[in-house]
N, C-alpha and C positions, 0 to 999 in steps of 0.2 A: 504494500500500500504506500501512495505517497508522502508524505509529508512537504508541511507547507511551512516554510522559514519565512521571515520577515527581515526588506532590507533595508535598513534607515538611511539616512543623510549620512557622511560620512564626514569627521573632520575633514573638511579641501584646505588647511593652512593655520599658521599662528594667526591667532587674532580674527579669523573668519568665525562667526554663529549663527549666520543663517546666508542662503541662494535663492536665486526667485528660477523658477522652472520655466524655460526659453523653448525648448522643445519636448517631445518626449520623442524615443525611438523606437519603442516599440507599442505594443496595443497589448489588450488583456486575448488571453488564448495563445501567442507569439511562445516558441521555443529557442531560448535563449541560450546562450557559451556558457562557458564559467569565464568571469572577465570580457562579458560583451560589452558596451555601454550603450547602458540603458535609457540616460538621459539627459540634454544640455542644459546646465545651470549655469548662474550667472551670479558671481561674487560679487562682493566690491572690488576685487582685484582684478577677474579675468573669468574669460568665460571656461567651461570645463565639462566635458562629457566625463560622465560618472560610469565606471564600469562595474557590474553585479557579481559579486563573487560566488554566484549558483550557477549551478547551470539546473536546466527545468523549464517547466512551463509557470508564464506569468497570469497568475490568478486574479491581480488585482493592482488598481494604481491609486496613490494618492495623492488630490491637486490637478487644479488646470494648469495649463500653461499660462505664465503669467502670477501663477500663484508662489508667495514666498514661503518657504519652508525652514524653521529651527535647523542646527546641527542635531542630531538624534532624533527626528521624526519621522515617520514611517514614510518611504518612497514607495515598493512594491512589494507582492509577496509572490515568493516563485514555490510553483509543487518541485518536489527532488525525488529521484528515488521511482519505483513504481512501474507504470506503464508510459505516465507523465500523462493520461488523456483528461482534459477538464472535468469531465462527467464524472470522474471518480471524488474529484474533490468537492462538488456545491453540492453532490447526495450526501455526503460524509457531515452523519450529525456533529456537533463543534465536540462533545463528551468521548464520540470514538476514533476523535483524531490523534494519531501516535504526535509524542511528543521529543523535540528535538534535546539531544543530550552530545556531551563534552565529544562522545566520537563521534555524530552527526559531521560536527565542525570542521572534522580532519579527515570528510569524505571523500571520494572522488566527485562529488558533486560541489566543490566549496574549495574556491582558490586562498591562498596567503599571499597573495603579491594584488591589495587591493589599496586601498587612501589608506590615511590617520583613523587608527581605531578597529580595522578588520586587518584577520591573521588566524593564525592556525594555533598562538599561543592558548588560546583560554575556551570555553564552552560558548553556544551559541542561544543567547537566552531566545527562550520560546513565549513569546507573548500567547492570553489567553484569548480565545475566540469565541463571538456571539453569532449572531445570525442578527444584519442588518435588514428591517421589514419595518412595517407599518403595524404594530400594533392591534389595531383596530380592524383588518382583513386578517392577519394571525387567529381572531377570536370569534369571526364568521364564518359559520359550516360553507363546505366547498365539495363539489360534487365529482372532482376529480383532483390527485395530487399535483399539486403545481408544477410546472415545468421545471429541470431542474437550476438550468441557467438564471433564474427569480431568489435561490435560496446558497447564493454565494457564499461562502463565511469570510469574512475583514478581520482581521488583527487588531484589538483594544491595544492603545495606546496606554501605557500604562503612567498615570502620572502621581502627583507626589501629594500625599495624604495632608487635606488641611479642614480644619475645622468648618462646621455646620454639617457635615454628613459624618456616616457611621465610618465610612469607605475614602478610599480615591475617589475625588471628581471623577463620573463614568463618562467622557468623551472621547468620541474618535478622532472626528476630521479636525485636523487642524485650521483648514477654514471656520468652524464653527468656531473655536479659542482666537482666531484674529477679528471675527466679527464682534465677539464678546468685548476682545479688547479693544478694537476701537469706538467701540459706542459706549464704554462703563462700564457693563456690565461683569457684577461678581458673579462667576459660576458657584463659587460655593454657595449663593441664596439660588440659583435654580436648579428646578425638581423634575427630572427626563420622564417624556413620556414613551422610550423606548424601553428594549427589552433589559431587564436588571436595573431599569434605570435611566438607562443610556440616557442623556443628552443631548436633543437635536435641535437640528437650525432652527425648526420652527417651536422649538422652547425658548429659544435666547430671543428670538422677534416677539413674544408675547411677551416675555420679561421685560424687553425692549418699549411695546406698547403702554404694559403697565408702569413704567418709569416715566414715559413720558406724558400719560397722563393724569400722575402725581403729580409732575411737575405743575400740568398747565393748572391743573384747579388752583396749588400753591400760590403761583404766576398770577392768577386770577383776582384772590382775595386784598392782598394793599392795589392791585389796579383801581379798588373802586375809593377808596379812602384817597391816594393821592397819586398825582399824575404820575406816570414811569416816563424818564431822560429816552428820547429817541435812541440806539444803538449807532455810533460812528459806521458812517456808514467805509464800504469795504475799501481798499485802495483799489483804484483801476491801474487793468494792464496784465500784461501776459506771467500766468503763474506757471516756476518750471518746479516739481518735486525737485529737494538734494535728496538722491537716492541712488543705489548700486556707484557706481566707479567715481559718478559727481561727488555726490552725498560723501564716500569715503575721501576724496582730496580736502574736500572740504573739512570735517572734521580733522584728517592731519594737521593741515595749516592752522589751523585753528589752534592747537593743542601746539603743535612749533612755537607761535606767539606769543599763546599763556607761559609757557615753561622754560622757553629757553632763552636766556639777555641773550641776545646774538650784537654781533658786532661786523661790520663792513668796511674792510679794507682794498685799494683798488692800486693795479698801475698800467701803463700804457709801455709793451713791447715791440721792439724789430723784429718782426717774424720770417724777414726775407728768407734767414740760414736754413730755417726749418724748413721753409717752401723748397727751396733750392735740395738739402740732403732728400726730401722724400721722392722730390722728382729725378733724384740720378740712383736713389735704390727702384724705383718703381721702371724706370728706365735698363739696368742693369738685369731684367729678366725676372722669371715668377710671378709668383699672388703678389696683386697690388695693394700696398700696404696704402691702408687709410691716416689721414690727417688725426681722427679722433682717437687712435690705434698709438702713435707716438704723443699726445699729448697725457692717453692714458700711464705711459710710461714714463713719463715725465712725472706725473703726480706720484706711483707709484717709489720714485725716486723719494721723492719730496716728503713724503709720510714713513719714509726710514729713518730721514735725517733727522723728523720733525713728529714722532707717533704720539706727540700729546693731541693730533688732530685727528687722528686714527682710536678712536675711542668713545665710550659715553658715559652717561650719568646715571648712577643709581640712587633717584633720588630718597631713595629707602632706607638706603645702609650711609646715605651722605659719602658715599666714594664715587672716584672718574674710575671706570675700568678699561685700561689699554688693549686692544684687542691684536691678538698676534697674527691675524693675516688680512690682507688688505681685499673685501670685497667690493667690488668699485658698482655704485648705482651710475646711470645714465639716462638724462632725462627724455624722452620721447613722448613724441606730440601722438597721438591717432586720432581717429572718428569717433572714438568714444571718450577723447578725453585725453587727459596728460598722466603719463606709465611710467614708472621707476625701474627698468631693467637692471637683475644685478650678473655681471662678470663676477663669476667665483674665483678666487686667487688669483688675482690680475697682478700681485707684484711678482707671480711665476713666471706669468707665459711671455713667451715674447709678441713681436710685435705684429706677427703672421697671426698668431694663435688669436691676439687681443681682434684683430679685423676679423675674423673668422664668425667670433663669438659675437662683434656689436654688429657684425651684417646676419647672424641667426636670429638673434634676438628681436632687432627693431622689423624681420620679415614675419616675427610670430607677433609684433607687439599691432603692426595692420591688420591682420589677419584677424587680429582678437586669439590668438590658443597660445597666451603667455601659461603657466601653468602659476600654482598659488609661490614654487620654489622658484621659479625666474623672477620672482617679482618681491622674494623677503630676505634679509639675509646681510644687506650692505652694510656699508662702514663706511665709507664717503661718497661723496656723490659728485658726479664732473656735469657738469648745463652747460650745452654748445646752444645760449642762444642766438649768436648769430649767425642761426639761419632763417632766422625770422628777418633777417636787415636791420639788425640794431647793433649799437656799439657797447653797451654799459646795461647793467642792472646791477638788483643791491638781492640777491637768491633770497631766500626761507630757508633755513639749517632743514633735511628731510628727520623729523624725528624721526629712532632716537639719536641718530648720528651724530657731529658735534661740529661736521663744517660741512662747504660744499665750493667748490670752485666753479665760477661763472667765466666762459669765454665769447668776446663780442666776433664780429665779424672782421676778418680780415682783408685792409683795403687799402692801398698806395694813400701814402699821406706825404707830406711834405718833414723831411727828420735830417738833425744833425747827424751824418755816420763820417765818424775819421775826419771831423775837423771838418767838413766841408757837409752843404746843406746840399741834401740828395731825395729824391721818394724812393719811400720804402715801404713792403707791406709791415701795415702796424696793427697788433692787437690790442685791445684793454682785456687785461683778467681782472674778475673780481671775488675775493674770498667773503662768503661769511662765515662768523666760526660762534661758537657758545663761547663766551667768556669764562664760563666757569672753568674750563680744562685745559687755560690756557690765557695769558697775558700777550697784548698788543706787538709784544717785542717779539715772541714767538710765532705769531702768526703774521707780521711782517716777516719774519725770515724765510719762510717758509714759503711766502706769493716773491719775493726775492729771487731765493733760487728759483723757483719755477719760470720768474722771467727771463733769469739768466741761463736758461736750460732753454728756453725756448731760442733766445738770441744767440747761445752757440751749442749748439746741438752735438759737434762734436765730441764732446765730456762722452754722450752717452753712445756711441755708435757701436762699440764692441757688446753691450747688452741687448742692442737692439733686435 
């Protein structure tokens, strides 16, 4: 007989607790892999097909598309095991369905190479099942047994015991706990008219009903005693939700400002040497190394001489913690917004390796399929923005980092070189840094050398 597992939200990253459901890929009856992916979701970070660590047939789904779901809420349930034919499992009263235990887990039906939180370590809890119905036809004589596609079994959600009932709150759909929440309503004062209980949508809209017409009588009684202030009325003009990738930028920036004193220091370099070395290695044969490839390595230099900037703040334990290997974020524009790609050990690789990685990255970062690990992890951050056509900006430290180097665009300017007034390509960098992990004199050292690595690049060519 088969058995029917339940498969939740899966951690997709640090700091992610919930995805809004973008697509689904498969449908209810669909026979699925172990590690197929089942569904597109959408972080604040990045979009992410979720892969099902069953394989089986899919019984059931939770959520439209479009609908946002918790980390730990039920996505789908797959049969395992068996024959896999559906009819086996909606005839199957919820009392005689076998239950999944710690070997279940480490089946041939059930991969360990899935997100944060699924594995082959530990038992595979078995959520309880009801039979989702209408009450009220359950308890009217019926002249023939129902089809049996009508008496699916769902997976109860099982959630966290609080006062006014004997029990758990009995609700399933997670839609029904975001209608609840965003209208006020406490579950724990309402009483399901499903089965054991249960709790359904159209108990939270009567609850709904009767709250608000508590209100209006309330609302009613000082109306007649004395005049009520007209309500301001609304601002006009186009409202955008901050929500999924906005929503998240914003909140960063936000929380950068509150916490960190940053500080902005700037200087204006000869970039000619550097223009000139990358055109006679590029020139010299092979992968053509990028601009933003040597500048990486430039920084990379810079945060050896200088790793009080290679570091952050705990502002817990009141310590700077230095951190021993240099993951470089890089900022990128998309369609959906502005992305933090990080290079993993970028004071390793060289300068082949560094274009490799920023031309992979910023091709997943359009695309939209950064994964939640290309997008967390950094330790400094380098903004090329000018490639917007600007010269100058004053960056946001990307919390928790503790600098970030801004570089303008580079353009023939009118510059003293070697005593005589010549044009030259000239850049402005610009540092910001946290104050706390570091004093004015250290983080001018530090946009120093980097100028002076950019104006003779030679120092660095045997690392390159």
């Amino acid at each position: 007989m088969a058995q029917v597992l339940e498969f939740k939200l899966p951690d997709l990253g640090e700091g992610l607790t919930e995805a809004e459901i973008v697509r689904w890929l498969v449908a209810v009856g669909d026979v699925v892999a172990i590690d197929q992916p089942v569904v597109e979701v959408e972080t604040a970070k990045a979009m992410v097909e979720v892969p099902c660590p069953y394989g089986g047939v899919v019984t059931a789904r939770y959520g439209e598309e479009g609908t946002e779901l918790p980390v730990g809420a039920p996505l789908l349930t797959v049969a395992v095991g068996g024959t896999g034919a559906p009819e086996e499992l909606t005839e199957a009263a919820p009392e005689a369905a076998p239950k999944a235990t710690a070997a279940d887990a480490v089946s041939s039906e059930y991969s360990g190479n899935v997100l944060v939180g699924y594995g082959t370590a530990g038992p595979v809890a078995r959520r309880r099942r009801v039979q989702r119905e209408n009450p009220a036809v359950a308890q009217a004589p019926v002249a023939a047994p129902a089809p049996a596609v009508a008496r699916t079994p769902v997976a109860v959600k099982a959630p966290e015991p609080v006062a006014g009932h004997d029990g758990p709150v009995p609700v399933i759909s997670p839609l029904v706990r975001k209608l609840a929440r965003d209208r006020g309503i406490d579950l724990r004062e309402v009483r399901g008219s499903g089965p054991e209980g249960l709790i359904l949508r159209a108990d939270v809209e009567l609850a709904l009903a009767a709250l608000e017409q508590s209100a209006a009588a309330a609302a009613a009684a000082p109306a007649v005693a004395a005049p009520v202030a007209a309500p301001a009325p609304a601002v006009a003009g186009e409202r955008i939700p901050l929500r999924g990738l906005r929503g998240a930028v914003a909140d960063k920036l936000s929380r950068s400002r509150t916490e960190i004193p940053d500080a902005t220091c700037w200087v204006d370099a000869d970039a000619t040497e550097l223009m000139a070395a990358r055109r006679a290695m590029n020139e010299a044969g092979g992968p053509k190394i990028s601009l933003l490839a040597l500048l990486a390595r430039i920084c990379a230099h810079a945060l050896a001489r200088f790793p009080e900037l290679n570091s952050t703040v705990d502002t817990a334990a009141r310590e700077i913690v230095r951190l021993p290997a240099v993951h470089l974020g890089f900022a990128a524009q998309t369609p959906r917004g502005l992305v933090v790609p990080v290079v993993k050990d970028a004071g390793t690789r060289t300068a082949e390796s560094l274009t490799e990685e920023f031309a992979r990255l910023t091709e997943s970062a359009r695309q939209g399929t950064l994964t939640p690990a290309d997008l967390t992890g950094g330790t400094f951050t380098l903004n090329n923005y000018g490639v917007f056509g600007v010269d100058g900006s004053t960056p946001i430290v990307n919390h928790p980092e503790a600098a970030m180097l801004g570089v303008g665009r580079i353009i023939p300017k009118p510059w003293v070189h070697q005593g005589e007034l010549a044009v030259r390509q000239v850049v402005q960098l610009s540092l910001t840094f946290d104050h706390r992990v570091c004093d004015g004199g250290t983080a001018g050292g530090f946009l120093r050398y980097v100028a002076d690595c950019v104006e003779q690049p030679a120092v660095l060519l045997r690392t390159l």
